[in-house]
N, CA, C and O of each residue as an XYZ file, in Angstrom:
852
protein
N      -2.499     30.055     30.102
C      -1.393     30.513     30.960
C      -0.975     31.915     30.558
O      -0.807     32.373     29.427
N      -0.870     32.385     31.531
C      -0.156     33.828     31.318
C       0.814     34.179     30.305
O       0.892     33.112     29.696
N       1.485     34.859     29.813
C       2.363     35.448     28.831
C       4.003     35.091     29.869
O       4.937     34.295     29.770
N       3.546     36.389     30.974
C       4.528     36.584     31.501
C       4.957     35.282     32.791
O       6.068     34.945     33.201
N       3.799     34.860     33.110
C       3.899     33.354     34.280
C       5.016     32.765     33.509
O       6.168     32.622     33.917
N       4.432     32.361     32.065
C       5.190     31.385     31.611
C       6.749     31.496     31.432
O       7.501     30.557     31.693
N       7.262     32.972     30.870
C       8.455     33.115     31.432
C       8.777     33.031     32.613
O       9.655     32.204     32.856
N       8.362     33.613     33.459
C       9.146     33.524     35.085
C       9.298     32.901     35.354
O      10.205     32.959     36.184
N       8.789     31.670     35.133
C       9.338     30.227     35.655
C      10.643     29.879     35.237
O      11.324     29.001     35.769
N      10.975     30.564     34.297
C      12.414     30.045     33.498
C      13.621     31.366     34.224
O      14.775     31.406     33.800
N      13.335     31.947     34.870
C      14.562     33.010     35.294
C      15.503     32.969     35.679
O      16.534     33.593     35.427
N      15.185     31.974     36.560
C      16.340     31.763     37.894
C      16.944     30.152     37.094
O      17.694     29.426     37.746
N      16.501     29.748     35.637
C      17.296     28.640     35.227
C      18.860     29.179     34.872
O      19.293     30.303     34.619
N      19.357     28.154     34.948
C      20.418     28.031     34.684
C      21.443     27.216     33.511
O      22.043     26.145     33.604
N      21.356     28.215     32.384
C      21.355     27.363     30.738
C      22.859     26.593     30.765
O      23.932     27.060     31.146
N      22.707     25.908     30.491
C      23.254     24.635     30.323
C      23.519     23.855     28.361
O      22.937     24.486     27.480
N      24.285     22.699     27.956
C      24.508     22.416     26.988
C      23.010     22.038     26.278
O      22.353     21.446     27.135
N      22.472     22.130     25.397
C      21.542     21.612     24.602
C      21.473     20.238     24.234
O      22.089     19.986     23.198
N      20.820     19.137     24.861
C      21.011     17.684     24.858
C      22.051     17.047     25.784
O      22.305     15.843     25.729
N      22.528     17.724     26.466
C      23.196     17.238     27.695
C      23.199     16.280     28.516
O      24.098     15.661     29.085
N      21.950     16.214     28.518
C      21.279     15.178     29.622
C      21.521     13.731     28.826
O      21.453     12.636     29.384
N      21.724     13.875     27.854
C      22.078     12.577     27.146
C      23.605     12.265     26.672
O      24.020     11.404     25.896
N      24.181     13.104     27.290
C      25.985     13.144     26.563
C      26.734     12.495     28.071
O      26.547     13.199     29.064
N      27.335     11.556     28.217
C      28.544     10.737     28.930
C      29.520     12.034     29.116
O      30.030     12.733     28.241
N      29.626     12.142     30.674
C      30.836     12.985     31.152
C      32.244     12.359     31.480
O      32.166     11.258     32.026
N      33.169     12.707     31.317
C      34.249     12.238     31.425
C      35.106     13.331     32.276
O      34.947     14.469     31.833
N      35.785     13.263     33.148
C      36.912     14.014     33.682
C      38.629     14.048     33.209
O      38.958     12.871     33.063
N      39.620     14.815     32.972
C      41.063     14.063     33.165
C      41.750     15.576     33.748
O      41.388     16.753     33.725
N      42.742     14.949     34.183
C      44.017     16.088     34.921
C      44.568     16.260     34.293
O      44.473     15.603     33.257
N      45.700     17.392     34.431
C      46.747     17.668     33.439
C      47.806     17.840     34.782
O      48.085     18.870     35.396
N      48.317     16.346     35.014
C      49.569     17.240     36.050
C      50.823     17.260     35.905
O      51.700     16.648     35.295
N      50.652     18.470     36.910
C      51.941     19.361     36.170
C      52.904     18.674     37.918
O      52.338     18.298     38.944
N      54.412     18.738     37.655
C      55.145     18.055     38.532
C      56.434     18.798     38.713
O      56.748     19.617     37.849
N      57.159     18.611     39.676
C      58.876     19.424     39.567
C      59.394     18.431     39.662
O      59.264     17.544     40.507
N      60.460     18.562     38.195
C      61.738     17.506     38.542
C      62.801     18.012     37.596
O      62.852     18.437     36.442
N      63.721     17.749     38.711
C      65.227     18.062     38.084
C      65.431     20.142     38.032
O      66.377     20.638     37.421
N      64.613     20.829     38.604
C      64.424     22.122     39.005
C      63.416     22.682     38.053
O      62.974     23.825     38.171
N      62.952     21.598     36.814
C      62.304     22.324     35.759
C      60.388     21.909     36.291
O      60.141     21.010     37.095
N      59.406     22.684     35.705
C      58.213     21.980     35.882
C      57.907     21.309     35.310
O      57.681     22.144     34.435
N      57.535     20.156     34.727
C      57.573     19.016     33.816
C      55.616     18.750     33.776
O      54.973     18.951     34.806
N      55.000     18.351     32.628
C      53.817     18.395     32.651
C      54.015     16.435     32.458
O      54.922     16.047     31.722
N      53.238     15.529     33.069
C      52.858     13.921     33.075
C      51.887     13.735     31.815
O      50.910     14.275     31.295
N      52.835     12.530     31.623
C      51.408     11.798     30.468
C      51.915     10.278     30.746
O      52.979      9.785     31.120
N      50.344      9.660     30.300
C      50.654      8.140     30.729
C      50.439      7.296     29.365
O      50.263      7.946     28.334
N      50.443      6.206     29.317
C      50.718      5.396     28.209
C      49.843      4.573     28.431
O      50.060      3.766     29.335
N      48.632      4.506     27.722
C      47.387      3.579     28.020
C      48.076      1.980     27.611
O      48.811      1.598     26.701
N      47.233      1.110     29.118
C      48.163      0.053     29.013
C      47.259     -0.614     27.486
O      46.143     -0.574     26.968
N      48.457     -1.130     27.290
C      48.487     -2.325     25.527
C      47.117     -3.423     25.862
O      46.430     -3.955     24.991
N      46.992     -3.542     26.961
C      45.539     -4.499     26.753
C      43.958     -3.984     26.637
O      43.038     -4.787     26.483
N      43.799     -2.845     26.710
C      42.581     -1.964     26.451
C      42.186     -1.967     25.382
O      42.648     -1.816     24.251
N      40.921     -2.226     25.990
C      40.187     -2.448     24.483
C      40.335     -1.127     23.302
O      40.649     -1.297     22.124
N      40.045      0.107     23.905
C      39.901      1.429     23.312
C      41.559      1.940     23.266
O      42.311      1.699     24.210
N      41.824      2.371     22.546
C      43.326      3.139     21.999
C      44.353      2.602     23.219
O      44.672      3.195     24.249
N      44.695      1.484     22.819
C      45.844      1.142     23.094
C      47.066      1.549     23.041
O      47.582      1.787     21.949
N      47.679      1.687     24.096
C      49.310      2.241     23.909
C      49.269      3.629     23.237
O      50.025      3.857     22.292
N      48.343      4.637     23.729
C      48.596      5.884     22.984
C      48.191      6.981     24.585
O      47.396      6.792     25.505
N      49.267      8.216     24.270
C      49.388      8.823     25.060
C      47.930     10.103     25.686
O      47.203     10.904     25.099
N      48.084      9.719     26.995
C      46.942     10.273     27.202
C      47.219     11.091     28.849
O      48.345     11.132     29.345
N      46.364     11.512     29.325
C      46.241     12.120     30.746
C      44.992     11.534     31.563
O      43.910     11.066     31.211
N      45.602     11.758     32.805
C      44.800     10.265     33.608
C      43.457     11.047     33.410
O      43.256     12.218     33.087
N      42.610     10.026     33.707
C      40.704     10.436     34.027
C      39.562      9.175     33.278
O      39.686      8.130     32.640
N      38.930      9.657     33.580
C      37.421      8.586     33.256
C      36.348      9.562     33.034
O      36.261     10.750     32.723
N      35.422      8.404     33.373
C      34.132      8.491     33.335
C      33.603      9.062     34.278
O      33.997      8.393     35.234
N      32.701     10.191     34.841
C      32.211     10.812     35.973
C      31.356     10.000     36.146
O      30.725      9.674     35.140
N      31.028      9.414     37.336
C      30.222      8.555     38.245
C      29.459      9.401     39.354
O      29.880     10.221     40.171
N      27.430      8.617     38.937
C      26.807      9.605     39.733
C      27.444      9.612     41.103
O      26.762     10.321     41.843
N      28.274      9.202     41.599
C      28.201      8.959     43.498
C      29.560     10.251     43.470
O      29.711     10.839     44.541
N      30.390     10.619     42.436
C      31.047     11.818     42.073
C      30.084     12.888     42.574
O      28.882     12.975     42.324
N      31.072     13.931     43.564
C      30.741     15.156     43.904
C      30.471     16.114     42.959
O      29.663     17.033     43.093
N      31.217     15.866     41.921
C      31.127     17.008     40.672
C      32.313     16.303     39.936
O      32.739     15.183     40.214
N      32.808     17.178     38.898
C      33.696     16.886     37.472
C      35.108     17.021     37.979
O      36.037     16.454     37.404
N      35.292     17.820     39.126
C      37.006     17.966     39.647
C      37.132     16.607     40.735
O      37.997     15.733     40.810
N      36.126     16.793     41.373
C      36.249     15.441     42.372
C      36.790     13.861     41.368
O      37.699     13.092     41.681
N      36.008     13.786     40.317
C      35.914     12.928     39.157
C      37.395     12.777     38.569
O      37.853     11.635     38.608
N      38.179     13.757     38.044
C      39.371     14.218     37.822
C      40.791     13.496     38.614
O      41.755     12.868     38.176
N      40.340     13.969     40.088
C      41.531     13.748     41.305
C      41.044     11.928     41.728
O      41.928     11.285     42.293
N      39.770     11.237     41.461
C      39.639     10.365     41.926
C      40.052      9.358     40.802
O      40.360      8.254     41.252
N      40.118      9.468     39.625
C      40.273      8.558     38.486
C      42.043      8.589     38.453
O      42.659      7.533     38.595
N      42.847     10.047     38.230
C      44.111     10.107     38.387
C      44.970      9.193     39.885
O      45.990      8.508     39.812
N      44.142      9.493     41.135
C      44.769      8.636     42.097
C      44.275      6.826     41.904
O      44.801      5.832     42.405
N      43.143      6.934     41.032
C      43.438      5.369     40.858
C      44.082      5.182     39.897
O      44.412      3.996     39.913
N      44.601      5.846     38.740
C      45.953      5.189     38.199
C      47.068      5.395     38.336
O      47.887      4.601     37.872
N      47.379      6.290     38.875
C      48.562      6.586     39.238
C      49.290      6.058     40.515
O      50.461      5.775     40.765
N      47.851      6.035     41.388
C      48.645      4.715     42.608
C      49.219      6.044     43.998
O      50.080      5.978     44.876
N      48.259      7.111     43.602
C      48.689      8.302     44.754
C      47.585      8.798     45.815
O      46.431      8.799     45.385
N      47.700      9.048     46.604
C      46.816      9.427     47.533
C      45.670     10.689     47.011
O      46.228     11.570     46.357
N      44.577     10.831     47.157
C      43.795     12.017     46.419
C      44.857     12.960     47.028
O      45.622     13.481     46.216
N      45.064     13.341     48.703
C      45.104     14.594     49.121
C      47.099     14.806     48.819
O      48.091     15.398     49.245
N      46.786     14.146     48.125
C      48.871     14.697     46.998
C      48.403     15.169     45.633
O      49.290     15.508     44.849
N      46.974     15.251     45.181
C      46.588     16.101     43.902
C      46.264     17.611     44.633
O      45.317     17.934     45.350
N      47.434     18.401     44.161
C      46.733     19.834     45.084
C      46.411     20.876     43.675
O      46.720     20.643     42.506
N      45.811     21.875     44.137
C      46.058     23.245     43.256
C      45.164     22.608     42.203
O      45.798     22.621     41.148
N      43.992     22.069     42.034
C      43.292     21.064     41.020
C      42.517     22.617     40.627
O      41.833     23.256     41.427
N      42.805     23.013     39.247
C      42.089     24.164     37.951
C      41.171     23.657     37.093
O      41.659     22.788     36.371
N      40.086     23.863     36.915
C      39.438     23.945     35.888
C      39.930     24.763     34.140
O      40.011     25.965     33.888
N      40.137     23.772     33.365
C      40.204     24.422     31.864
C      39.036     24.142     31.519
O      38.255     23.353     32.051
N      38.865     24.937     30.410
C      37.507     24.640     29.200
C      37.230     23.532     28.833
O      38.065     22.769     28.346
N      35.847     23.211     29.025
C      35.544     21.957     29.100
C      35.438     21.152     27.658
O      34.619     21.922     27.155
N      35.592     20.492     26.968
C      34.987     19.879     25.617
C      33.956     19.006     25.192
O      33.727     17.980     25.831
N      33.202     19.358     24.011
C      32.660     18.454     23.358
C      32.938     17.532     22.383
O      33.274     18.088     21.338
N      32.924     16.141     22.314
C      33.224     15.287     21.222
C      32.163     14.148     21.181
O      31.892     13.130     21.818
N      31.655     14.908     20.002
C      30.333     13.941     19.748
C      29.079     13.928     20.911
O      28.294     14.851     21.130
N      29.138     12.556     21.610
C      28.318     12.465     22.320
C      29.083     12.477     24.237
O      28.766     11.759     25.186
N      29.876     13.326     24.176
C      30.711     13.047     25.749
C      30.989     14.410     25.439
O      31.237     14.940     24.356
N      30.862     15.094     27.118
C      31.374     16.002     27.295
C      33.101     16.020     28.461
O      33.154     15.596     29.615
N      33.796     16.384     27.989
C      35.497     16.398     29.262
C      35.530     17.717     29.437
O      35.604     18.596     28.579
N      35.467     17.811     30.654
C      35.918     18.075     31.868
C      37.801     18.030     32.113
O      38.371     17.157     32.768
N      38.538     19.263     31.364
C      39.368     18.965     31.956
C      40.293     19.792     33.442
O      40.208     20.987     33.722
N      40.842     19.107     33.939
C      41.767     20.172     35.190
C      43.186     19.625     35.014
O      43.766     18.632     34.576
N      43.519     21.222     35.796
C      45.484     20.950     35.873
C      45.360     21.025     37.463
O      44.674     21.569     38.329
N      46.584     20.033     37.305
C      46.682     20.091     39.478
C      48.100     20.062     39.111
O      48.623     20.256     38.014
N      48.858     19.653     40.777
C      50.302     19.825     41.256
C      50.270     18.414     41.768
O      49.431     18.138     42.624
N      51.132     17.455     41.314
C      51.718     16.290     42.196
C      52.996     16.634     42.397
O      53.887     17.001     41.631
N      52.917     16.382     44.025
C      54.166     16.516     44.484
C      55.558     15.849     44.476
O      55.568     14.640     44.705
N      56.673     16.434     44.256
C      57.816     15.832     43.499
C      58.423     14.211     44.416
O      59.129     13.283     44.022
N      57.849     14.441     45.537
C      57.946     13.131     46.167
C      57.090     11.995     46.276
O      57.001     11.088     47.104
N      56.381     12.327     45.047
C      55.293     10.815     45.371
C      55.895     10.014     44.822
O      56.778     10.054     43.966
N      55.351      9.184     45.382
C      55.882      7.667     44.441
C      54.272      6.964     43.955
O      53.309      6.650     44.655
N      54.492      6.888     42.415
C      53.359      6.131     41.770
C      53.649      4.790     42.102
O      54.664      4.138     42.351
N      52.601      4.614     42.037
C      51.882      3.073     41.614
C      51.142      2.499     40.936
O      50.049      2.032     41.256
N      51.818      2.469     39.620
C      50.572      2.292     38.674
C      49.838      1.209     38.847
O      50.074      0.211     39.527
N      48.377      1.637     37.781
C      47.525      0.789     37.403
C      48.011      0.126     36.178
O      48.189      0.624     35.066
N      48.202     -1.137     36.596
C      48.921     -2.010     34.732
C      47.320     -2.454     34.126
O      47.196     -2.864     32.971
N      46.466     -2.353     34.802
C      45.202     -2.769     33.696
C      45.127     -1.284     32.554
O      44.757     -1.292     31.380
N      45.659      0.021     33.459
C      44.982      0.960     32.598
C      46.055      1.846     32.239
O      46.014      2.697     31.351
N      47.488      1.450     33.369
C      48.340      2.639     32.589
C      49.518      1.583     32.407
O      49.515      0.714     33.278
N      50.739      1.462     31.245
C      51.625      0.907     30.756
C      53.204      1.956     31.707
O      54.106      1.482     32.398
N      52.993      3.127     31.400
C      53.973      3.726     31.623
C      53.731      4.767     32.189
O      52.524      4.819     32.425
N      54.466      5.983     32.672
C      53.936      7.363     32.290
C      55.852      8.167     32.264
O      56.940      8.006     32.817
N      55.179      9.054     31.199
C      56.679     10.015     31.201
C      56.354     11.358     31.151
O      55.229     11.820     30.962
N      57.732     12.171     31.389
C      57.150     13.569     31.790
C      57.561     14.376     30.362
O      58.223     13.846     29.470
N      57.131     15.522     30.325
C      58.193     16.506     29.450
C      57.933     18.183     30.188
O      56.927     18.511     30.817
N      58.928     18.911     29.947
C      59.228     20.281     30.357
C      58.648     20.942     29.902
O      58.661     21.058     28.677
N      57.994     21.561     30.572
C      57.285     22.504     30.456
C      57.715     23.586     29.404
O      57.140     23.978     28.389
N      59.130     24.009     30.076
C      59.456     25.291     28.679
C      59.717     25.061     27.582
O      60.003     25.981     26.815
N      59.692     23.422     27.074
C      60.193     22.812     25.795
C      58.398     22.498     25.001
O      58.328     22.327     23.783
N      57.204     22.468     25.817
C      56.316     22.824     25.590
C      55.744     23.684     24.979
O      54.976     23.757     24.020
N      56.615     24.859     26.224
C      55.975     26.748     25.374
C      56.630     26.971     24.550
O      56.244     27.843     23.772
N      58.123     26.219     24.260
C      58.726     26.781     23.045
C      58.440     26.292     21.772
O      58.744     27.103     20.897
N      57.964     25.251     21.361
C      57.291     24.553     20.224
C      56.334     25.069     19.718
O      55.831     26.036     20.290
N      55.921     24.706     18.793
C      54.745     24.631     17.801
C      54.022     23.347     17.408
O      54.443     22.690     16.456
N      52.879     22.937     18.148
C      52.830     21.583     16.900
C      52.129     21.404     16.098
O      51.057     21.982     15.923
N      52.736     20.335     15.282
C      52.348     19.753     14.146
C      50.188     20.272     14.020
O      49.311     20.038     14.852
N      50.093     20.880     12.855
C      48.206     21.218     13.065
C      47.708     20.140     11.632
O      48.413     20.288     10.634
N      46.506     19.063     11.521
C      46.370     18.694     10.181
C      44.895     19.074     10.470
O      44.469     18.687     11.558
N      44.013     19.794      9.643
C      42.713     19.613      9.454
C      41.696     18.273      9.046
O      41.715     17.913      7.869
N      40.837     17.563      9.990
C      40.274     16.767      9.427
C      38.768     17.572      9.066
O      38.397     18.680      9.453
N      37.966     16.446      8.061
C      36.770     17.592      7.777
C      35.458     16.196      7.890
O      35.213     15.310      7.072
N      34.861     16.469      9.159
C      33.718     15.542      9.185
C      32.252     15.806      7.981
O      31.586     16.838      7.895
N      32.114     14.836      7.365
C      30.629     15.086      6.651
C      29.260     14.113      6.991
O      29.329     13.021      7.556
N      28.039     14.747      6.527
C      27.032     14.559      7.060
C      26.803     12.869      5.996
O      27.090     12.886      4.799
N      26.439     11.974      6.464
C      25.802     11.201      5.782
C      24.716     10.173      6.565
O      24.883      9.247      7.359
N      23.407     10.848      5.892
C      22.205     10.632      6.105
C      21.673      9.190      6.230
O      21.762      8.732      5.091
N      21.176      8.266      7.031
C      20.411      6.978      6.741
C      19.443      6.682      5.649
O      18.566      7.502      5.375
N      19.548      5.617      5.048
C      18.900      5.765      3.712
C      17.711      5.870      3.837
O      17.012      5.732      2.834
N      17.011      6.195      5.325
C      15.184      6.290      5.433
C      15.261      7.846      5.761
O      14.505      8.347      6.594
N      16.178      8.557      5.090
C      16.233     10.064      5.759
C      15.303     10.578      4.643
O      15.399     10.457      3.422
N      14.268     11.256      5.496
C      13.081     11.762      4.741
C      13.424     13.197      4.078
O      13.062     14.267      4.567
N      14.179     13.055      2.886
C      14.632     14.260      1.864
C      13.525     15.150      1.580
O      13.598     16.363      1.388
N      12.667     14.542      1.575
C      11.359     15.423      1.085
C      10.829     15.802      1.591
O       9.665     15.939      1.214
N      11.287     16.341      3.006
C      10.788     17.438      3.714
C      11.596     18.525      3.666
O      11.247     19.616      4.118
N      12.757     18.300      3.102
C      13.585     19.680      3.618
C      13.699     20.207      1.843
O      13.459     19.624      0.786
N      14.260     21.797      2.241
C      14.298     21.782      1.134
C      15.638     21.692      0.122
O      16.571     22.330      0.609
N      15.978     21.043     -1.200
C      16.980     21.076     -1.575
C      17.121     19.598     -1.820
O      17.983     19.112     -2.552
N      15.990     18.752     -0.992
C      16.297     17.042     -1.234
C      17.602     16.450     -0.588
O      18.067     16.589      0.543
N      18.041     15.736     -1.693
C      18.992     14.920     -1.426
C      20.464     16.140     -1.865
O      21.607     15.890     -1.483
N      20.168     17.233     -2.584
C      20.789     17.813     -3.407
C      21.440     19.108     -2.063
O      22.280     19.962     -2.349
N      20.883     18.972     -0.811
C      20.983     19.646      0.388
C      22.208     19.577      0.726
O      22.897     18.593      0.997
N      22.615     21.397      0.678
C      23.974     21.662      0.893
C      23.971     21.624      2.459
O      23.362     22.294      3.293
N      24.821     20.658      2.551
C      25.377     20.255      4.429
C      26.786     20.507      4.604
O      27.852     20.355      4.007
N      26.279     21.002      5.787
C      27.780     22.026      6.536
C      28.533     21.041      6.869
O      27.935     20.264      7.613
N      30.120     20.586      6.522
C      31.329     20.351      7.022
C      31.613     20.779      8.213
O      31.496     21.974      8.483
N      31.936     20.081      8.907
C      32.638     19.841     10.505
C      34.320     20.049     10.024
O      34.846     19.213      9.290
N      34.708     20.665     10.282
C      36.687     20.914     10.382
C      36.818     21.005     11.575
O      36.279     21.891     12.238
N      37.829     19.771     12.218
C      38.504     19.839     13.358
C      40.071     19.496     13.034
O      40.599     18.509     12.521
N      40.726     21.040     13.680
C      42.390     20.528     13.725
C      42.813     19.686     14.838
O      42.514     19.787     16.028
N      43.803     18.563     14.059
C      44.540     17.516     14.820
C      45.867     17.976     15.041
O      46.577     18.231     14.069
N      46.370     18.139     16.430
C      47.334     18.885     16.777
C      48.552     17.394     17.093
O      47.947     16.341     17.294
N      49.390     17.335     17.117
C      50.656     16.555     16.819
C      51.849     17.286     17.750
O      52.353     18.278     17.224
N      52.308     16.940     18.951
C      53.255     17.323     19.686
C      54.464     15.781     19.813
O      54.246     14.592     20.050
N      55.703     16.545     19.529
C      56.660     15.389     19.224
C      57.677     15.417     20.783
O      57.923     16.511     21.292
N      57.978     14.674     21.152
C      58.774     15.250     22.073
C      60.181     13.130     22.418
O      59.954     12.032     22.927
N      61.061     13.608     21.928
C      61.556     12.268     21.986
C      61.314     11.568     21.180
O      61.315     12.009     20.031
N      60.986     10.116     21.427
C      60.696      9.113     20.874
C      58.497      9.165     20.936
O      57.850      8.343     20.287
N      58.000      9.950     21.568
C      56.798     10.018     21.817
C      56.013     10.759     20.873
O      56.585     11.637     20.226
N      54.689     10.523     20.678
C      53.980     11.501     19.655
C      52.166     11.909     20.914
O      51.288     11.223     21.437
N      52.471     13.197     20.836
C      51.136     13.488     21.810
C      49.880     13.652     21.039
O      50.443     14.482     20.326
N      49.013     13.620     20.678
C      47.997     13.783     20.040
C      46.222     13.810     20.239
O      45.828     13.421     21.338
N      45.202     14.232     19.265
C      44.394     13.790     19.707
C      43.811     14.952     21.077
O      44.216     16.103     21.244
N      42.833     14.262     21.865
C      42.168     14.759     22.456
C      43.011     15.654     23.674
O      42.920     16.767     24.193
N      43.965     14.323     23.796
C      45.399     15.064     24.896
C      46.109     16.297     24.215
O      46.272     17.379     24.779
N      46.398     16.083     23.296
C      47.078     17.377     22.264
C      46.018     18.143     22.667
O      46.099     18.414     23.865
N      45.131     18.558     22.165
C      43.785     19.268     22.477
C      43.845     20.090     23.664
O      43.754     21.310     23.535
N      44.010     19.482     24.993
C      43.401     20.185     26.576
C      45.461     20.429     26.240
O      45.989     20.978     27.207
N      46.039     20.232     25.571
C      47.478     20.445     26.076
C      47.640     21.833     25.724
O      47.884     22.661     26.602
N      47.518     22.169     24.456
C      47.567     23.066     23.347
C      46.573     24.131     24.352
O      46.963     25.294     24.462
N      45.476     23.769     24.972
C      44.733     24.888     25.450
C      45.548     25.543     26.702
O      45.701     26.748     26.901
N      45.996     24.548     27.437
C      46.661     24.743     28.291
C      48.086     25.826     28.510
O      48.247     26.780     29.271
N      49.079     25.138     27.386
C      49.823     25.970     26.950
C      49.561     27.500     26.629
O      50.388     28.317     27.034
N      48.585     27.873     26.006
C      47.909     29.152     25.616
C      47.228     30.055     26.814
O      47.105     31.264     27.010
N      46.903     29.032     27.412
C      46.504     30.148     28.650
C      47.959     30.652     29.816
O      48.114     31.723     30.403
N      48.787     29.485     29.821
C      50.087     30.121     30.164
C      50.848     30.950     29.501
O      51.829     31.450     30.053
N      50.546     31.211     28.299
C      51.505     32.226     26.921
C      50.644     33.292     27.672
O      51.157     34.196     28.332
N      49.608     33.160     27.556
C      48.490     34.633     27.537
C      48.689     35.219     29.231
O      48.839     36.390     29.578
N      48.639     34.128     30.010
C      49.016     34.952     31.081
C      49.916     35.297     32.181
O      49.816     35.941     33.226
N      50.866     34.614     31.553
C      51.970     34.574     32.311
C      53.210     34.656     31.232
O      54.038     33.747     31.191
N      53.267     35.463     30.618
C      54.355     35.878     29.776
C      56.081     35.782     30.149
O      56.992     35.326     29.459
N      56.109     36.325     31.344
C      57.543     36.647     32.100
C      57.243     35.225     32.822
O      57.806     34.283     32.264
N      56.699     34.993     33.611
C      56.712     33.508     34.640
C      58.051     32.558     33.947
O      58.191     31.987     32.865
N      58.972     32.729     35.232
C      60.114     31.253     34.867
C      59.692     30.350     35.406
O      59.154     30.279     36.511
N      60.004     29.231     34.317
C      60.017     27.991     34.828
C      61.012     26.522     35.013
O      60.946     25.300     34.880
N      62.008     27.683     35.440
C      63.049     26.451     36.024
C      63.677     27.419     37.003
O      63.612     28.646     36.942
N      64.286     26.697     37.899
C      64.366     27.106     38.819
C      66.263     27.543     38.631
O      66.864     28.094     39.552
């Protein structure tokens, strides 16, 4: 084969995550709401019978499903099934930076629910949901703890190919765990995470922007 054939075939690709094709997509919203004149950002309270993190605060979404148009469609369709709202009352639906954890990639977006919906929750998947203000958001700091992931090898891990053996200096994973307090509630975790990003892109670009009315 040619030198140059063999590149050209690759031009018009379009690079993508490395092992992707094997990582579980997930979608969630971040919505943001008006009440009481202020903008208030939603979080829901995973209901107490779930198998996976029970009773801990989160933002609606799932699993992206092939019959899903894409990762925002995924987003507005998982939030209106727990929340109990019509898709076309999720408006203004944004793309943030997407994440990796482990083997799943999220997909997250911020939309607008409108101050007159009325939920209906899902009690298999949501317990509660409560809001908090937005400017009590930008005015905080939260809580940061470093965790530090390490490598540990299966005991058929063939040392004797690499070099250094068993004696092989392996790189530490540090991920900060962000901690937002607000009330009686503790935000954390992956939600802390798309929150904290969120927040930052409103510091960075919207400096003057009020948000109460």
């Amino acid at each position: 084969m040619d030198l140059h054939a063999l590149l050209k075939q690759f031009q018009s690709r379009t690079p993508t995550i490395l092992g992707s094709e094997n990582f579980s997509k997930f979608a969630v919203l971040l919505p943001l709401i008006e009440k009481d004149g202020e903008i208030h950002i939603l979080f829901e309270v995973r209901s107490h019978h779930m198998r996976r993190q029970p009773g801990e605060v989160c933002f609606p979404g799932g699993r992206f499903d092939p019959e899903d148009e894409d990762e925002r469609f995924t987003a507005i369709r998982e939030t209106s099934e727990e929340l109990g709202v019509a898709p076309s009352d999720i408006e203004h639906v944004v793309p943030l930076d997407f994440m990796l954890s482990f083997s799943r990639i999220i997909y997250p977006f911020a939309g607008v629910l409108p101050s007159s919906a009325e939920l209906n929750l899902n009690p298999d998947e949501v317990a509660e949901v409560f809001t908090v203000p937005l400017p009590y958001l930008l005015s905080v700091e939260p809580d940061c703890y470093p965790i530090h992931f390490k490598v540990e090898p299966e005991e058929d891990f063939p040392y004797e190919l690499i070099n250094g053996g068993k004696e092989y200096n392996w790189q530490t994973r540090k991920v900060n765990e962000y901690f937002y307090h607000y009330e009686n509630r503790v935000i954390w975790g992956m939600t802390a995470r798309i929150l904290k990003h969120f927040l930052d892109m409103v510091k960075k670009s919207a400096p003057s922007t009020r948000f109460s009315s």
